[in-house]
Z-matrix of the N, CA and C atoms (Angstrom, degrees):
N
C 1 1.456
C 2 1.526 1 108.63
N 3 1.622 2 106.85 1 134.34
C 4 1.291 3 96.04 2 176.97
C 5 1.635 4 108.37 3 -149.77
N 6 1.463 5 94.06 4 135.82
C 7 1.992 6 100.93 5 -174.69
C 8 1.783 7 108.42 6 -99.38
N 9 1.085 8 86.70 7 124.89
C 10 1.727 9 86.26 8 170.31
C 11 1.303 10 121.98 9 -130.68
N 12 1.700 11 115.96 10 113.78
C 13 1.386 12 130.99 11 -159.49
C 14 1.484 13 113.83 12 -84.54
N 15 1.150 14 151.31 13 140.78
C 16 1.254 15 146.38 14 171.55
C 17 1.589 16 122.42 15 -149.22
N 18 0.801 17 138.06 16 153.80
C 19 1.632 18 131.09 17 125.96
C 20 2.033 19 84.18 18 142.69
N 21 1.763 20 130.69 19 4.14
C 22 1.320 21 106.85 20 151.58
C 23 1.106 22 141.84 21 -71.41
N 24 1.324 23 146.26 22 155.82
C 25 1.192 24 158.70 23 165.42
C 26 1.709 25 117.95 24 -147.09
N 27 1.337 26 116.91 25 -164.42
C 28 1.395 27 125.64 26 156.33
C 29 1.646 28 128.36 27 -65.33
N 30 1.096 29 113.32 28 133.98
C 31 1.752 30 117.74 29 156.17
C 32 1.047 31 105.45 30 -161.86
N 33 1.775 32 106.70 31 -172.19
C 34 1.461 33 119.44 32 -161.50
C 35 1.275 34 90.52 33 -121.15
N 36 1.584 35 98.34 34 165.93
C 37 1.425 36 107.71 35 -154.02
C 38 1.390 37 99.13 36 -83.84
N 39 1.283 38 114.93 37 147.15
C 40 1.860 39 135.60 38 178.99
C 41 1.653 40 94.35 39 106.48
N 42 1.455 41 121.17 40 -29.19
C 43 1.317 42 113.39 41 -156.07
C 44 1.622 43 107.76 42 -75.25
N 45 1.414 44 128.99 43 -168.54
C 46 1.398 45 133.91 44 -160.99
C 47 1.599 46 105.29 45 -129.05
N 48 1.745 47 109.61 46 147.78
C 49 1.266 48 114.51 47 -170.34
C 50 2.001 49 103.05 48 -136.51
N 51 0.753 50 150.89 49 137.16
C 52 1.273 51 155.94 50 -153.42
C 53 2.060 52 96.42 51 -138.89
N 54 1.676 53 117.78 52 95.86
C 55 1.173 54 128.64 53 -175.77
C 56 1.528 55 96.96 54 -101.60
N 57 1.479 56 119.70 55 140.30
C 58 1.630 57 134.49 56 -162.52
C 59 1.215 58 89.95 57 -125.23
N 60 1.484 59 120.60 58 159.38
C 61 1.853 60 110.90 59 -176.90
C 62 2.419 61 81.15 60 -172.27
N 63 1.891 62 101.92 61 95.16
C 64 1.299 63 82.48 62 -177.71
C 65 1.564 64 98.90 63 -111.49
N 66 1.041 65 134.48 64 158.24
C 67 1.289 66 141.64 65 -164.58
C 68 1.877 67 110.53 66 -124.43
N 69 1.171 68 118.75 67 139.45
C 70 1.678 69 137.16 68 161.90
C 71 0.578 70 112.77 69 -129.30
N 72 1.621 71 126.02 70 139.00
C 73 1.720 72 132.12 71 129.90
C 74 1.744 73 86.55 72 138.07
N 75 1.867 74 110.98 73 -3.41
C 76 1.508 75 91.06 74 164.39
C 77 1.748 76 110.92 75 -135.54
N 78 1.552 77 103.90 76 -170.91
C 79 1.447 78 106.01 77 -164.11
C 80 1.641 79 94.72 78 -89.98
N 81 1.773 80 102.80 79 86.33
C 82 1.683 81 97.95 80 -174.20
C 83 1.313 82 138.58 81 -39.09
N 84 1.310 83 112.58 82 -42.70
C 85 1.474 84 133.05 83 167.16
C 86 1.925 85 114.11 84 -50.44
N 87 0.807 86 105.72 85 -14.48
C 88 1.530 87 124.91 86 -163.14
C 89 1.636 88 109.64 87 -82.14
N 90 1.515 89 98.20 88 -45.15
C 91 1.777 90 114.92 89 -166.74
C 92 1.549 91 103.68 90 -97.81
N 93 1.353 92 102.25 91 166.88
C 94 1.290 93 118.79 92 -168.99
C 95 1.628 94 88.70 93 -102.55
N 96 1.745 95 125.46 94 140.97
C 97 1.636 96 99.54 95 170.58
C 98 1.809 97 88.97 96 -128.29
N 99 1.519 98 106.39 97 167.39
C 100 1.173 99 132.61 98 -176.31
C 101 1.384 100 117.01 99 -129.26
N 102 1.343 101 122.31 100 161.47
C 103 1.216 102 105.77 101 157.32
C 104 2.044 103 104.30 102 -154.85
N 105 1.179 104 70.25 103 120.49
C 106 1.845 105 92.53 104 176.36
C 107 1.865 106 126.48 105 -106.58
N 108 1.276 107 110.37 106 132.43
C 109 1.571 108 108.43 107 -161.76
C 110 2.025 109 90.37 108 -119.46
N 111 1.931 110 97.13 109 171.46
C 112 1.459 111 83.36 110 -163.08
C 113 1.434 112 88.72 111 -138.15
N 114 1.233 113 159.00 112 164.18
C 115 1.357 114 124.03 113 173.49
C 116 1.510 115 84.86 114 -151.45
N 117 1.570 116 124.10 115 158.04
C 118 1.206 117 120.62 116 -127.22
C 119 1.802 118 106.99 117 -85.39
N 120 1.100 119 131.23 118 148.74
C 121 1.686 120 149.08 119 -153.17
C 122 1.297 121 99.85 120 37.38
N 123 1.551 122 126.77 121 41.64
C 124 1.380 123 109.07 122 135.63
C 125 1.613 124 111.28 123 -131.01
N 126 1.487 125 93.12 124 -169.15
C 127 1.661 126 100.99 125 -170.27
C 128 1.415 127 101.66 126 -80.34
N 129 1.249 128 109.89 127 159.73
C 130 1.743 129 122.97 128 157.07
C 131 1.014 130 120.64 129 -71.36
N 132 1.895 131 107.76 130 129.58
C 133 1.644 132 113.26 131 -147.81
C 134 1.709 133 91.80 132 -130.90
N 135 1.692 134 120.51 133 137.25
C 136 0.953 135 129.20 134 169.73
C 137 1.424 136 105.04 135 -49.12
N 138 1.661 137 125.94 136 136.81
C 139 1.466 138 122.90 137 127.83
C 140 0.981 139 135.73 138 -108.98
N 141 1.646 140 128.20 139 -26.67
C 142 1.415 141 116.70 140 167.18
C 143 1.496 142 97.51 141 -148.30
N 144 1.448 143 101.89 142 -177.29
C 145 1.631 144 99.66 143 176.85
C 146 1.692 145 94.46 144 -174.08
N 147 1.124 146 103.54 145 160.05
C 148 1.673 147 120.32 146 -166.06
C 149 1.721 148 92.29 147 -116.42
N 150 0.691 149 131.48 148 92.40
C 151 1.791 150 130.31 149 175.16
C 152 1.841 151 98.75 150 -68.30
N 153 1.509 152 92.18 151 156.18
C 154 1.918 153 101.80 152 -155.10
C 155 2.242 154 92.64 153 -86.95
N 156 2.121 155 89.23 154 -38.74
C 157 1.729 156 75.18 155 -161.50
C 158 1.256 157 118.27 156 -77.57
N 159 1.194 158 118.34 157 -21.60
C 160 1.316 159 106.21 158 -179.52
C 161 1.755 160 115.83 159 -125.66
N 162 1.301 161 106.47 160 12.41
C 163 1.332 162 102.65 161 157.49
C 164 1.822 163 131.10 162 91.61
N 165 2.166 164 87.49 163 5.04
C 166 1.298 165 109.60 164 -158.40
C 167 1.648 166 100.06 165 -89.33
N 168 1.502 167 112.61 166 161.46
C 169 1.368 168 105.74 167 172.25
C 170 1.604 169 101.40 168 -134.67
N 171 1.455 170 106.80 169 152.59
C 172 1.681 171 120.66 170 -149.22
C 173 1.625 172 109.86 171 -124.09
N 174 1.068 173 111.32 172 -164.75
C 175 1.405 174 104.99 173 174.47
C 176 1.793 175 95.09 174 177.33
N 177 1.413 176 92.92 175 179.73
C 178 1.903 177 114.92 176 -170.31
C 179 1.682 178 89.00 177 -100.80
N 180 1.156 179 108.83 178 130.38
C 181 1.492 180 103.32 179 160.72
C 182 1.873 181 120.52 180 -37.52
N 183 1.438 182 114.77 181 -35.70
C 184 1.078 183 98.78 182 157.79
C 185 1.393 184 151.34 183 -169.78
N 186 1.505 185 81.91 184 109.78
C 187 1.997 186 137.74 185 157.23
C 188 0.967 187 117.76 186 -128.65
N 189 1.368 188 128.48 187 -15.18
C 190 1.664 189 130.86 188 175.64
C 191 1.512 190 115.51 189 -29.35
N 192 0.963 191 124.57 190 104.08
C 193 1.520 192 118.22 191 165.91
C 194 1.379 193 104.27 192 108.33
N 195 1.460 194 116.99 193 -8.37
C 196 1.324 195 118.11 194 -171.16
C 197 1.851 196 121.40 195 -112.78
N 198 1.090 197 61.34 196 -40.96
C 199 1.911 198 88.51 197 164.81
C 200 1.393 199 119.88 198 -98.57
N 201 1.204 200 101.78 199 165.71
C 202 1.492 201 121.17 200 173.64
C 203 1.643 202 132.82 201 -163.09
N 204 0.954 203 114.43 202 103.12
C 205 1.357 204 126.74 203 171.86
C 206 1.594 205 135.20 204 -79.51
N 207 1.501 206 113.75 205 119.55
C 208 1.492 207 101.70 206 -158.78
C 209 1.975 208 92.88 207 -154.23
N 210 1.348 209 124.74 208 143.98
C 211 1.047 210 128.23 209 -145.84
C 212 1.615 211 98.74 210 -142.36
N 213 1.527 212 107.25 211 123.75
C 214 1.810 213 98.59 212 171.53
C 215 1.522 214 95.17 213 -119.35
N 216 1.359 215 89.91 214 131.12
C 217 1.974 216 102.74 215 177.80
C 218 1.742 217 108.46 216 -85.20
N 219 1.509 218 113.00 217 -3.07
C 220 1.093 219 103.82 218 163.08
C 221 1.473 220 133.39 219 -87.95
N 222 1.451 221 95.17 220 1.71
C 223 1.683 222 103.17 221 -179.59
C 224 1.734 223 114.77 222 -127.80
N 225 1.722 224 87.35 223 8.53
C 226 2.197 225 103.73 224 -171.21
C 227 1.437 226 100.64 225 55.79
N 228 1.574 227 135.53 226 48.52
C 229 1.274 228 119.08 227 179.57
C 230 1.444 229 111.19 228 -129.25
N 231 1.021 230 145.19 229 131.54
C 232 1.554 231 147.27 230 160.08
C 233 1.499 232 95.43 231 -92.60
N 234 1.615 233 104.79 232 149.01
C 235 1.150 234 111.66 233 -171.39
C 236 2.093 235 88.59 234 -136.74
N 237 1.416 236 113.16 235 155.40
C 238 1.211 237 126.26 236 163.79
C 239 1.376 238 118.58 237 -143.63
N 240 1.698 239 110.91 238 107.24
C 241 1.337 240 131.52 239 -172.86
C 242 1.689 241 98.68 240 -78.86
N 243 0.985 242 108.27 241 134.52
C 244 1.679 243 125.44 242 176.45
C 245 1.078 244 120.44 243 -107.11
N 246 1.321 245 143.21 244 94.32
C 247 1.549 246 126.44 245 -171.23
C 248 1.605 247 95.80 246 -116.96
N 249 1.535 248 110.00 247 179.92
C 250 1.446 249 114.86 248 -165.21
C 251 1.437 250 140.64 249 -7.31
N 252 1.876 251 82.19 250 65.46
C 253 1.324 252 108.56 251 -172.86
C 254 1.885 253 112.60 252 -67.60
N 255 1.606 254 107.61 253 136.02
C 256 1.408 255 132.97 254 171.01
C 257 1.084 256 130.80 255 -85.69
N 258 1.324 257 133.06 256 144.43
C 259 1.412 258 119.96 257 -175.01
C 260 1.826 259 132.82 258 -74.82
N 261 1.791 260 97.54 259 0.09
C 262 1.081 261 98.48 260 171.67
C 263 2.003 262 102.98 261 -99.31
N 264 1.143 263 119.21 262 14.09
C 265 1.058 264 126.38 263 143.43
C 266 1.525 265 123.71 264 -49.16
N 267 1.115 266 119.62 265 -24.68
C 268 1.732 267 119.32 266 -159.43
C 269 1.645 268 86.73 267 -77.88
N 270 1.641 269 113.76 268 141.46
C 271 0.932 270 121.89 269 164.59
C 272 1.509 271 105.77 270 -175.17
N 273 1.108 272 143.43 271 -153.85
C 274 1.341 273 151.99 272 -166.09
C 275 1.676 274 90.61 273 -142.57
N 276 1.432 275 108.69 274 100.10
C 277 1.520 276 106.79 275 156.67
C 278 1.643 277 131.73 276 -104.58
N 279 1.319 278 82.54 277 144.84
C 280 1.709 279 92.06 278 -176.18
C 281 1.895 280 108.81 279 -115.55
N 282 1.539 281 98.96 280 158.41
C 283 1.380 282 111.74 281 178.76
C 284 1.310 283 102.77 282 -112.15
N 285 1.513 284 104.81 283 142.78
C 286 1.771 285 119.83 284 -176.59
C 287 1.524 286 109.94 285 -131.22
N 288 1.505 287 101.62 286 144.84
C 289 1.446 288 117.87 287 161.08
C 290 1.425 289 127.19 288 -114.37
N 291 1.305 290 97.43 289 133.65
C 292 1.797 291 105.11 290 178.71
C 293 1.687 292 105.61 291 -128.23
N 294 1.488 293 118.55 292 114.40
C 295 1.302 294 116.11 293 171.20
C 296 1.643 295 102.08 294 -55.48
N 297 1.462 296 78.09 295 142.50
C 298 1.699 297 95.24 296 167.03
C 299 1.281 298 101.27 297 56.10
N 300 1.750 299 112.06 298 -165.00
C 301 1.279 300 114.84 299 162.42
C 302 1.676 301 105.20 300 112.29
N 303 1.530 302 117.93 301 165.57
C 304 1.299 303 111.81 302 132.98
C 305 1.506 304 127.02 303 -126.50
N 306 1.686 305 110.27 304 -119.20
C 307 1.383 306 103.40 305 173.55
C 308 1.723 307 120.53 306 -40.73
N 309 1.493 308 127.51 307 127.40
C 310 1.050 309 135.16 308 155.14
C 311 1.414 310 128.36 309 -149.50
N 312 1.270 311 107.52 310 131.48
C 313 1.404 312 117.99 311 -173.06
C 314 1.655 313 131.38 312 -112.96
N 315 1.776 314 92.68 313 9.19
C 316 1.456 315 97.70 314 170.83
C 317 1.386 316 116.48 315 -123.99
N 318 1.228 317 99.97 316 127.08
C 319 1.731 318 120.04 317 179.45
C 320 1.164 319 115.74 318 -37.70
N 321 1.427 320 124.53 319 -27.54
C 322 1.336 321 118.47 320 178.76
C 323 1.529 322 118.78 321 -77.76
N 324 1.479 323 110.08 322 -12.87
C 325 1.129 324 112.42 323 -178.01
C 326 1.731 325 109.36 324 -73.90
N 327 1.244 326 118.66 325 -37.70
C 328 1.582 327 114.63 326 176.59
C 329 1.254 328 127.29 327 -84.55
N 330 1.314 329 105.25 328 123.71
C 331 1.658 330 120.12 329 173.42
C 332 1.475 331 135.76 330 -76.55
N 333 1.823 332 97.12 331 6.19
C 334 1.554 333 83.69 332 -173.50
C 335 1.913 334 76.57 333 -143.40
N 336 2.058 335 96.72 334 141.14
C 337 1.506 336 90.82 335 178.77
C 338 1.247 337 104.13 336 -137.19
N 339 1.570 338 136.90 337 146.83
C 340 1.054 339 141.80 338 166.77
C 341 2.034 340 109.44 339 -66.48
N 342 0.987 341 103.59 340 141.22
C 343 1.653 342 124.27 341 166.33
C 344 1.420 343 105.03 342 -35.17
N 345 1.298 344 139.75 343 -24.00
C 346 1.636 345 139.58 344 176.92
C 347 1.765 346 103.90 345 85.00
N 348 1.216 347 114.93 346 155.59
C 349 1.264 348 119.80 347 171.35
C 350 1.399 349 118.59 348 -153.56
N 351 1.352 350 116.06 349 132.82
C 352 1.621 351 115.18 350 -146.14
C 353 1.373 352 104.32 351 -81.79
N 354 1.177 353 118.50 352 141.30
C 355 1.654 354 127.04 353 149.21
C 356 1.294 355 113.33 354 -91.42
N 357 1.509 356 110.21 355 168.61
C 358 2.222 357 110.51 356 -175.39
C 359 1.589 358 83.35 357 -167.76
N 360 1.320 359 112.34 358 86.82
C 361 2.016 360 109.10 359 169.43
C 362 1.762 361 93.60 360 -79.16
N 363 0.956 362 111.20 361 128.52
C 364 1.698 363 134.14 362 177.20
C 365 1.733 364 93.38 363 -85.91
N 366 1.484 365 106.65 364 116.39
C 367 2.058 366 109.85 365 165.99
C 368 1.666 367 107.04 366 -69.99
């Protein structure tokens, strides 16, 4: 199984970031995916997640309204749209897989992780 994270870089704050997360080696449609960022001396913090049973998609109190998470199983990709992004946004995010499942918001629960890909919101 393999996750591959892409699409961070730099911007300024309010501006927009478009995060790609495509996955091999599993039955994509199958897993629940997440995606959690970590930014440096702290822990890795849920932001959104697509739950497998019923198809719902979630979020951290806060990205609500700002973000967006949306997933095509025809291409194995979860995607996370970033809009009026903040500078305590900056972190290194990663994409996760959890067979099956639904809502989950702890990292320990997923077994499969993408390489991470950095964000840097400029004040």
């Amino acid at each position: 199984v393999q996750l591959q994270a892409f699409g961070g870089g730099l911007v300024q704050a309010g501006g927009s970031l478009r995060l790609s997360c495509v996955a091999s080696g599993l039955t994509f449609s199958m897993y629940a995916m997440a995606w959690f960022r970590q930014a440096p001396g702290k822990e890795r913090e849920f932001v959104a997640g697509f739950s497998w049973n019923n198809g719902d998609t979630y979020y951290a109190d806060s990205v609500k309204g700002r973000f967006a998470m949306s997933r095509d199983n025809a291409k194995n990709t979860v995607y996370l749209q970033m809009n009026s992004l903040k500078p305590e946004d900056s972190a290194v995010y990663f994409c996760a897989a959890n067979f099956g499942g639904g809502r989950n918001y702890n990292s320990r629960q997923y077994g499969y992780w993408g390489q991470g890909t950095q964000v840097t919101v400029s004040s």
